[in-house]
N, C-alpha and C positions, 0 to 999 in steps of 0.2 A: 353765576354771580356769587362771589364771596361772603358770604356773613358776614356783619359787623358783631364779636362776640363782644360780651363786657363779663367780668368777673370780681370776687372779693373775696380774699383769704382770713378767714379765723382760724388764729394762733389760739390753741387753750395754753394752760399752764406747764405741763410738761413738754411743750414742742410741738406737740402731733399740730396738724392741720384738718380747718374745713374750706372748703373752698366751695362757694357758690356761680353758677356758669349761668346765664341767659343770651340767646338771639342764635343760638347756632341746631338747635331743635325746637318741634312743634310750633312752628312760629301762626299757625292758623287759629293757635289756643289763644282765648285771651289773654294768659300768660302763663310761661311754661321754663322750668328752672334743672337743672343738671346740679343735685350734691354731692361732690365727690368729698370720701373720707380714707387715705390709704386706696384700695384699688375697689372698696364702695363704691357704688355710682348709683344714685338715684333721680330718675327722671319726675319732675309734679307738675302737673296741666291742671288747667282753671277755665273751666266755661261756665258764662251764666247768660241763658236767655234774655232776649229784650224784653219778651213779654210776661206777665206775671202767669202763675198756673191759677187754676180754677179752687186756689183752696186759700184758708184762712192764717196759716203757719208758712216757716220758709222750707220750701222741699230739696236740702243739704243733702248733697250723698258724697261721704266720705268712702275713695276705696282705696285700700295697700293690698297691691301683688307682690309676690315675688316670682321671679322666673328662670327654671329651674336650668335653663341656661345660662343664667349668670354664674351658678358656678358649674357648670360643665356634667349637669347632669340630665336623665331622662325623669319625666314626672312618670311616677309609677300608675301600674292599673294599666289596663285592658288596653284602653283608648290612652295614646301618649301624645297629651295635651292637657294642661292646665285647664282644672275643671271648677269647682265648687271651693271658694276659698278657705283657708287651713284654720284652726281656732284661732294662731298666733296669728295672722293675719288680718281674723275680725276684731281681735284683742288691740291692734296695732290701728285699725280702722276707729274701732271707740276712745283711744286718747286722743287721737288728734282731732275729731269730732266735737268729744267734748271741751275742748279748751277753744275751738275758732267758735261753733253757735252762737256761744252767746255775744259775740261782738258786730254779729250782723246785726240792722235795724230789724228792731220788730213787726213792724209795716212792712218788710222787704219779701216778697213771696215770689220772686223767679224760680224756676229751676236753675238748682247750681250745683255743677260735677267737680268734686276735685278727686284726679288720678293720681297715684302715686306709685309707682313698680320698682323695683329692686333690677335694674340691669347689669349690673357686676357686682360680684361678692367679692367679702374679703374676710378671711375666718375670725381675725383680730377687733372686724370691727362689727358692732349692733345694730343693723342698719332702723330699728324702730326707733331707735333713740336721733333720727336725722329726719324722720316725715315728717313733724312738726315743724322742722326749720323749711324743710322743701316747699310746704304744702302752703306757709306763710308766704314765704320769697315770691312766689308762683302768683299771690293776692296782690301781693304788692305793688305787682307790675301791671296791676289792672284797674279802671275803672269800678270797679264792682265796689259798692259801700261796705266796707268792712273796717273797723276799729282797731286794727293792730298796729305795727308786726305784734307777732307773738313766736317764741322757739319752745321746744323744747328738748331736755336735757338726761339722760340718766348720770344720776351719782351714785357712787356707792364708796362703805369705809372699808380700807383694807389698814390692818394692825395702824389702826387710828387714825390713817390718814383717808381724806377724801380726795376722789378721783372721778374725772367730769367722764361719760363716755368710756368705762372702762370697757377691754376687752371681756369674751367672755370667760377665757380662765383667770382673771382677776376676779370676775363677778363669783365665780366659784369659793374663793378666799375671802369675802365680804362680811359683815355681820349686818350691813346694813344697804340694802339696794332702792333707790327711791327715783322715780318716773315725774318731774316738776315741767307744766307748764305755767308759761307766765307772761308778762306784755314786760315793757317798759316800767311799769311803777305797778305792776300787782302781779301778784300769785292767785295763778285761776283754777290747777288742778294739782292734786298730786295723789299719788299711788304707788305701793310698795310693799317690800317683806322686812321683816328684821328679826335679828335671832333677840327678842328679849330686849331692847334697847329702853333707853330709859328717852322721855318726853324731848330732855334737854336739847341730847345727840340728834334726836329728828327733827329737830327746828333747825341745829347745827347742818345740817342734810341741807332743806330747804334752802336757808342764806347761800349755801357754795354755791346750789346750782340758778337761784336766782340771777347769783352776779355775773358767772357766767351767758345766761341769758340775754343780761341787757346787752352786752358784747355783741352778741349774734341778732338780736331785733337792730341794733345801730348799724349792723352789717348790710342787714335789709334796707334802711333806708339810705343807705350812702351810693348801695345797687341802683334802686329804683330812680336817684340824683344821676348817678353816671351815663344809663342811660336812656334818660332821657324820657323817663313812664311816671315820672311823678304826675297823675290825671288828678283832676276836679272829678266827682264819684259823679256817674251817671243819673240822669233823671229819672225818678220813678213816680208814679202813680199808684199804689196797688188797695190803696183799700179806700173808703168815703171816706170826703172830707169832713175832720172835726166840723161836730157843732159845739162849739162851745156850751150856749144855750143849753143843751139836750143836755150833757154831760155835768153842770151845775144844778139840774131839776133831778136827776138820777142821785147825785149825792144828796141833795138836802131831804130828798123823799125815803130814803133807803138807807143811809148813812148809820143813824141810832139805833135803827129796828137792825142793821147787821151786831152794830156792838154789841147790842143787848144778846144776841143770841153767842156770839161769841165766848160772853162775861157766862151766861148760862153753863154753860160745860156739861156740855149733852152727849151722846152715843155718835157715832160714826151716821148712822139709818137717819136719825131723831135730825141730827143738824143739815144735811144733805135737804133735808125735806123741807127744814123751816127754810132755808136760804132759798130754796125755788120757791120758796111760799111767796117772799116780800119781793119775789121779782116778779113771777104772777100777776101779784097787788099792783101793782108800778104798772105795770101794761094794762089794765081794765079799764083805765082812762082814756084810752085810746083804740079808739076804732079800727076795723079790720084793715082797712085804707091805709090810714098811719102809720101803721102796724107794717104793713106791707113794705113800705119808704125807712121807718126806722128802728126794726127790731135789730136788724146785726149792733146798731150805734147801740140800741137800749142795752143789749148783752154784752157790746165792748165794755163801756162807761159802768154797769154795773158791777163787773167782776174788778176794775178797777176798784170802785168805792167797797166792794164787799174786802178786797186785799188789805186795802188802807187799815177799814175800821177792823179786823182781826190782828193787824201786826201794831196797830197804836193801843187794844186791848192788853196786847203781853207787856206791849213796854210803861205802860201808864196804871193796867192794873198788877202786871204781874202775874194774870191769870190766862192760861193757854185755852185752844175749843174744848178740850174733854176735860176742863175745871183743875186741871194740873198745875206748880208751881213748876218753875223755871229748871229744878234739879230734879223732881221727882222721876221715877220711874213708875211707868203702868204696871200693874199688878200680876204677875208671874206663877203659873206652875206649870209644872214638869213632870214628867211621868216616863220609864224605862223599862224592857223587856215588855212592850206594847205589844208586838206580832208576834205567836209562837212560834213559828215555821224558818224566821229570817236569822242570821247569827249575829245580830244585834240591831236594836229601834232603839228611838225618844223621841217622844214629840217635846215639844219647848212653844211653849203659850205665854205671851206678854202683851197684853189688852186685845185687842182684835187683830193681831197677828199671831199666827201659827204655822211650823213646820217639823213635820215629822221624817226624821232622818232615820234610813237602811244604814244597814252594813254588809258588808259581801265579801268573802273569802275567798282567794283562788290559787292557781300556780301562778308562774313566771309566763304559762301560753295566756294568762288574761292580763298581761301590764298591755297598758295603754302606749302603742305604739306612734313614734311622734316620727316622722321622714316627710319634712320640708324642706327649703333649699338653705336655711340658716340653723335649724335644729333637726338630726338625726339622735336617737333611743329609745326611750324607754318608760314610761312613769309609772312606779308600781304602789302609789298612793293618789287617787285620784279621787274628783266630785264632780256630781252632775247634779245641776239646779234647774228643778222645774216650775215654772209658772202658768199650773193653768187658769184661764178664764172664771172657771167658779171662786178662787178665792178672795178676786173683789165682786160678787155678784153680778155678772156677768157672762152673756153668752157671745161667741165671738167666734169667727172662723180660726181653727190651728194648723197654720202654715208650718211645721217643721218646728227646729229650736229657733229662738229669738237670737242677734246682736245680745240683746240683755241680760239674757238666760245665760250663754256662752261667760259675759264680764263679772256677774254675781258669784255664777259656780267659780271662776278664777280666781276671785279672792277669796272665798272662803275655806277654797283648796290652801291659798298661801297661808292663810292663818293660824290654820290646821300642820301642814306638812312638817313644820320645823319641830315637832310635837311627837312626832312617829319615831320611834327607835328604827335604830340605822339597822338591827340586827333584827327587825321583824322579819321572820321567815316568809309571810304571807303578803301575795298581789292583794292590795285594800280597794274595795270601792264604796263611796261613801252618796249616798245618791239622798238629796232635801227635795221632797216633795211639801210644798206650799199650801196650804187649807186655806188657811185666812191671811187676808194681807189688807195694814194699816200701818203702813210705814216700816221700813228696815227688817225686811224678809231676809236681806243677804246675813244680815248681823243675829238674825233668829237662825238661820241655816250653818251659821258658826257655832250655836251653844248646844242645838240639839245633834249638831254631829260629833261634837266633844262626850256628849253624853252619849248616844250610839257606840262611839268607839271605846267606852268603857265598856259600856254594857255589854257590848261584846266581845271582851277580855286583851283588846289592843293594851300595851302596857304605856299608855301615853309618859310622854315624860314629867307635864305637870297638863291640867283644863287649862281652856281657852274659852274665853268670852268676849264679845263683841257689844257693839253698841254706838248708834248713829246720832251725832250732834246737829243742832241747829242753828241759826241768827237770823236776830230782827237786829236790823241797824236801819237807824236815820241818817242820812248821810249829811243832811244840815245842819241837827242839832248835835249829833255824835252819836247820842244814845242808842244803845246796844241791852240786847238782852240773850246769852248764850239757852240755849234750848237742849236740855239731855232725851234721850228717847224720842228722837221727834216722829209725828203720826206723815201718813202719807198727804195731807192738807199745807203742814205746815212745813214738808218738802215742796211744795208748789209753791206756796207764799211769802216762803223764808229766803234768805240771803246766801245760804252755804248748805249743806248736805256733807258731813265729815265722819266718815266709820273708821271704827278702830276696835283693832281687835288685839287680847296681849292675856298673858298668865297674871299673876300676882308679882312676877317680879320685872313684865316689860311688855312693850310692843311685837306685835309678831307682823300685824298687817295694819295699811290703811288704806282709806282710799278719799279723796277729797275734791270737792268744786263747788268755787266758790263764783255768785253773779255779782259778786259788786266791786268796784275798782278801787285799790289802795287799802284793801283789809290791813290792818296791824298787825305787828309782832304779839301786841299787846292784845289784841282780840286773840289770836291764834294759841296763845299762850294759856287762856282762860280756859279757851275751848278743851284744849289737849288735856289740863289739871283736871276740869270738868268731869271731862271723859272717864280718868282713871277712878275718879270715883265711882260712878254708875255702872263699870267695870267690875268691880271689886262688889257692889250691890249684886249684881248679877251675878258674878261667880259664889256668893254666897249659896245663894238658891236652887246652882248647879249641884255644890257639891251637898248642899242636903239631900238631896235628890238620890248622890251618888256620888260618896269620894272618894273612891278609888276601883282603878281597872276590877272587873270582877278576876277572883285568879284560876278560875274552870272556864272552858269554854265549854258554850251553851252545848244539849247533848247530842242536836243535827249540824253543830256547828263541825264542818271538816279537820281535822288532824292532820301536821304536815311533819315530816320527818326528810332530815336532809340527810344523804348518805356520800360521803368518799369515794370515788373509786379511780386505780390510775388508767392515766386517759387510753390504754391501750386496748380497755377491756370496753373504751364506750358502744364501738362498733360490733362486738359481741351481746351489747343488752340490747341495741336498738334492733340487730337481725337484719338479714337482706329483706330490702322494703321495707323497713319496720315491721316486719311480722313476730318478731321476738316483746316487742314490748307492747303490740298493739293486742297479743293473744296475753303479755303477762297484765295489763291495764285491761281488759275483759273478766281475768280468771278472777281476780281479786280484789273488782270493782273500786278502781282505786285511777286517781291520775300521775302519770310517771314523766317528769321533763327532764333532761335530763343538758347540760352547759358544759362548754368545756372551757376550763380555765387555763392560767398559765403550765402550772405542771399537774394539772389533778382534774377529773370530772365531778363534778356537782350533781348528784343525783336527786331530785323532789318525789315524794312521795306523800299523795294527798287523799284523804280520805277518810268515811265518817265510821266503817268499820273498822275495830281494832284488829280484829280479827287476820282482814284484808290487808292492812298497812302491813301487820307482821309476816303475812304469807310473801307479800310483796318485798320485803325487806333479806330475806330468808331465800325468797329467789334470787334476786340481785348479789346476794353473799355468794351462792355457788356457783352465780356465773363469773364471780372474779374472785372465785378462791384461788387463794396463792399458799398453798401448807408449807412450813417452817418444822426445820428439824428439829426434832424435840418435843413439839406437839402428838396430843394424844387425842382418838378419835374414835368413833363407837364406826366400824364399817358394817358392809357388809357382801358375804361371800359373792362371787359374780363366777368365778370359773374354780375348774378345779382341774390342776395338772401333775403330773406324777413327780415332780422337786419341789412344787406347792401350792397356796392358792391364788386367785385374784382377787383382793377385797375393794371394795369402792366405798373410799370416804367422803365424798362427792359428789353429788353428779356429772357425773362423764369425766372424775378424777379416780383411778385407783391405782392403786400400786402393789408387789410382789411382794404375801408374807410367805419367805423361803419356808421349806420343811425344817429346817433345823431350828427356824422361831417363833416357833407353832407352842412347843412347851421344854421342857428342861428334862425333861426323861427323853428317850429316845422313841422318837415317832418313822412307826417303819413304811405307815399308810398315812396320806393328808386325809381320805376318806374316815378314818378311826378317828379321828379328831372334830373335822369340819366336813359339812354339809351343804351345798349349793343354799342360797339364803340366810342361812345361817348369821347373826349378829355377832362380831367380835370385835374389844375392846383391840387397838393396837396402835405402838406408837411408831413415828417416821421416825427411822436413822440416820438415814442418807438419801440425799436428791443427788442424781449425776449431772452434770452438764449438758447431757441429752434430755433430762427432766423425769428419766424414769425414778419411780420410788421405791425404797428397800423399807419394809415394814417389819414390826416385833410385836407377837402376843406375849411371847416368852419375858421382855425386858417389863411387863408391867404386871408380873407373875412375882407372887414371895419366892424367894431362893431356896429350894430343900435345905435341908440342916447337914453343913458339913461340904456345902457345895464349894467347889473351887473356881474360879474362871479360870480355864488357860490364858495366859500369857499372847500379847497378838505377838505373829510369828514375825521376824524382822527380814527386812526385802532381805532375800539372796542376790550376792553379785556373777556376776557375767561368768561365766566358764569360758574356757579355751576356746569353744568353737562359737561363742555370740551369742547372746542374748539370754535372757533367765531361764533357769533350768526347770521351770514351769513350764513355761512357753517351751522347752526343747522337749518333755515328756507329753506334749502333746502330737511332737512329728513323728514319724512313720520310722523304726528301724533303720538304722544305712547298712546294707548289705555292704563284707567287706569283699 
């Protein structure tokens, strides 16, 4: 039987196409969508259980493959077959994640799968920048309660102009790259890098790719009209039914005892305790029985009324949990050159968060190698964010790195990287280990790796500082109160979660998600000026701290020297097998990598001994010494033969100083002069075309007094019988 396909083509602004496919795959999915972009292809399946799972949350698994047969290649490793997904991949899994969650009901707890795989590549296009639109389409065409469409978009500026979906050698020419989801009438995420950009231009970002957006959610729902899936959302059941009752004795009993503690502005320990205090309280009236029927309701209804009365606290008193005003920032130090042993620390402390940042030197064999089926290279400035269990007091099983861990270290890498001279010699690795955490660990792992890379003599181009915004909005009354530094309480309770990280003169990164629909320009706007203040508070504090790269590296800190050499000599350092550089990297305890460019090899030379790097450096020279006429050289004697000696200026180079330029008197023995071992100054006159060397002690000798040079003797021409008469007083008499 033929398929019945249905399809919709989005035009963007420059021509290109997206074209949406449903009815001709996965038709067993609840619904399942084909995006082609150019010869892109991406398949998005959606299954959700009838029945609910055994838990109190919705359990969303968002997954992006790609496969390594879309573009015509083998997955590498042992076992060929796609194994454990790529960072870009989980990176690719957390945007589109985070912009559909929040539009599912809160009540709604089925298992719900959405797949997403990458089956044909195309170099020109991005395929993460089209899972958001698949992964929607796919919803659309199903029952499943969900609040969309939603797309989403990459933009970025190239010499001023913006461009929806650029390729990626456009993205390479960018100053501004930004990752926006968003529905019909709001902006729900967004995330990005920028070299420096000013507030204005990232809002300008935002608009382009919004409007593009709604184009593609109108796409979705004109699909799901054509064919024929516009559903009434399925019936669910999953949690008890409201008691109304229940849920107005929970507020009036609990309501002011939450405010009060709120308006208090107590410690993280202190208010955690008093809030399970008054809910304790609330439950003592009720017997084990009741208790038994209505504790989940008592713990819904409460955290309800505790949410209420904390976010009508900020907007009525103006006073946050930890007794802060609306701009304040928590109280900051810093401290650098923390661990002796590492080539550069800082811890970075701001109220009950803290993370202390490494630094790590390497060659070019430690860049972080990237071979996916959309990104093959290199990264030789990289960060790893860790999160363990004790920094919120707690114990907890550790499965491996997190989703989380992976999306934190990535933007604080983006923050960082545009900061790094293009001309650092050295593989960086930049690794935030987490202590303490109360909100905006990723934006603390920005400022103490800014100060790590100083301290450890990276010549940043200017600090980078970071800093997580917040909102309490009413969506009744309007009232809003923007939130700087927000704590980890008041990312649960708050409207948006907005970090931003930038020098003093722009934005480098951000990253944004927002839970409430139809945010403003006008709120967004606040947020981002906001921002750049508490920025700039912060950067102060950095650079008291420390400001400016130190200009020595620490004293176990490695030494790198890059050396020249042409490429013909590279196979002479490496040796058959590499036993050439594997005995010269042993002798001189040093690391040797060694690249071959277009017309030249690139030589690295790394290492904490000076001593070593020069032995190192000094071998390499005389494996690709090349001598030039006219240079002068300390040799030394190697043979000795009856017309003169062999000296070796070199290793395994020497060349023939004749008897007669040994010295300017007449030398009737080479033995009267020189000696097997022997040291002698002498300079090259002539290299032949076979490469052998003619040498002089005599030409670097003062002239006796009165000395003449004979005259060079000019060729003779041919005689009668052919050829120079040099050449003929060497043949044999002709008998006549």
């Amino acid at each position: 039987m033929i398929p019945q396909v249905f399809s919709k083509t989005i035009t963007l602004a420059d021509g290109r196409t997206i074209s949406i496919e449903t009815g001709k795959l996965a038709k067993q999915a609840d619904g399942s969508v084909v995006v082609r972009m150019g010869d892109a292809m991406l398949l998005a399946t959606v299954v959700s259980n009838k029945h609910a799972a055994p838990v109190d949350f919705l359990p969303l698994t968002v997954d992006y493959r790609e496969k390594f047969a879309a573009a015509g290649r083998f997955p590498g490793g042992f076992l060929k077959r796609e194994a454990r997904p790529s960072d870009g991949e989980i990176l690719t899994m957390r945007l589109v994640d985070r912009v559909l969650r929040p539009l599912f009901p809160s009540d709604y707890h089925s298992e719900t799968q959405i797949m997403i795989q990458l089956m044909s590549h195309d170099k020109d296009v991005m395929p993460d920048a089209l899972a958001g639109l698949a992964a929607s389409a796919a919803l659309s065409l199903t029952d499943i309660p969900f609040a969309g469409p939603i797309s989403e978009v990459r933009v970025a500026r190239v010499e001023g102009e913006f461009i929806v979906n650029p390729s990626k050698a456009q993205l390479e020419l960018a100053d501004l790259e930004l990752m926006v989801g968003a529905s019909l009438d709001s902006v729900a995420m967004v995330e990005g890098e920028m070299l420096e950009v000013s507030e204005e231009v990232m809002l300008e970002g935002i608009k382009v790719a919004h409007e593009a957006i709604k184009i593609q959610c109108q796409a979705q729902i004109d699909l799901a009209t054509e064919a024929g899936r516009v559903l009434e959302p399925r019936e669910y059941s999953h949690e008890e039914a409201d008691n109304e009752e229940l849920r107005a004795e929970v507020k009036a009993a609990c309501y002011d005892d939450c405010y009060a503690i709120a308006k208090k502005g107590t410690g993280k320990q202190e208010r955690t305790e008093a809030f399970a205090a008054v809910k304790e309280g609330f439950k003592e009236k009720y017997n084990e029985e009741e208790l038994a029927e209505k504790s989940n309701l008592i713990s819904k209804y409460y955290k309800e009324t505790m949410k209420d009365a904390v976010r009508e606290c900020v907007l009525n008193e103006g006073i946050r949990l930890d007794g802060r005003a609306t701009t304040e920032i928590r109280d900051i130090w810093c401290e650098t050159n923390y661990l002796p042993s590492v080539h550069g620390s800082a811890i970075f402390t701001r109220g009950e968060t803290q993370a202390l940042a490494t630094v790590t030197f390497g060659t070019k064999l430690d860049a972080n190698r990237l071979d996916s089926v959309t990104t093959q290279g290199e990264e030789k400035f990289y960060l790893h964010y860790n999160f363990p269990p004790f920094s919120t007091g707690e114990a907890r099983p550790i499965r491996g790195v997190s989703r989380r861990e992976i999306g934190h270290g990535n933007l604080a890498q983006r923050a960082l990287k545009s900061m790094i001279p293009a001309d650092c010699p050295y593989t960086v690795r930049v690794v935030s280990e987490i202590l303490e955490s109360n909100g905006s660990s990723s934006m603390a792992t920005v400022c103490s790796g800014t100060m790590a890379l100083m301290d450890a003599g990276v010549k940043m181009t200017k600090p980078v500082s970071g800093i997580a915004m917040g909102l309490i909005l009413n969506e009744e009354t309007g009232k809003f109160a923007v939130l700087s530094d927000i704590l980890g309480d008041e990312d649960h309770l708050g409207d948006m979660d907005f970090k931003v990280t930038g020098t003093v003169d722009g934005i480098t990164a951000c990253q944004m998600d927002i839970k409430v629909k139809g945010l403003s320009y006008e709120i967004l706007t606040k947020a981002l000026l906001q921002a750049r203040d508490g920025r700039l508070h912060i950067m102060e504090k950095i650079v008291e701290t420390i400001a400016e790269p130190r200009q020595e590296l620490k004293a176990n800190a490695p030494k790198i020297v890059i050396v020249e050499v042409a490429k013909d000599f590279i196979g002479a350092i490496i040796g058959p097998g590499g036993k050439v550089i594997q005995a010269l990297q042993k002798d001189t305890e040093t690391s040797i990598t060694i690249e071959e460019m277009e017309d030249h090899g690139r030589v690295e030379i790394l290492g904490t001994n000076q001593d070593g790097i020069d032995a190192a450096i000094e071998a390499i020279k005389n494996i690709t010494f090349i001598p030039t006429v006219g240079d002068t050289f300390e040799g030394e004697v190697k043979n000795i033969l009856e017309f003169g000696a062999f000296v070796e200026i070199a290793p395994g180079t020497d060349g023939l100083l004749h008897i007669s330029e040994i010295a300017y008197e007449r030398v009737n023995k080479v033995e009267d002069k020189l000696n097997i071992g022997d040291k002698v100054m002498v300079k090259l006159l002539e290299k032949d075309n076979r490469g052998k060397l003619k040498l002089s002690a005599k030409a670097l000798l003062e002239k006796p007094e009165g000395w003449v040079d004979r005259p060079a003797r000019p060729p003779r021409s041919n005689d009668r019988r052919g050829g120079d008469r040099r050449d003929n007083r060497d043949r044999k008499p002709r008998r006549d």
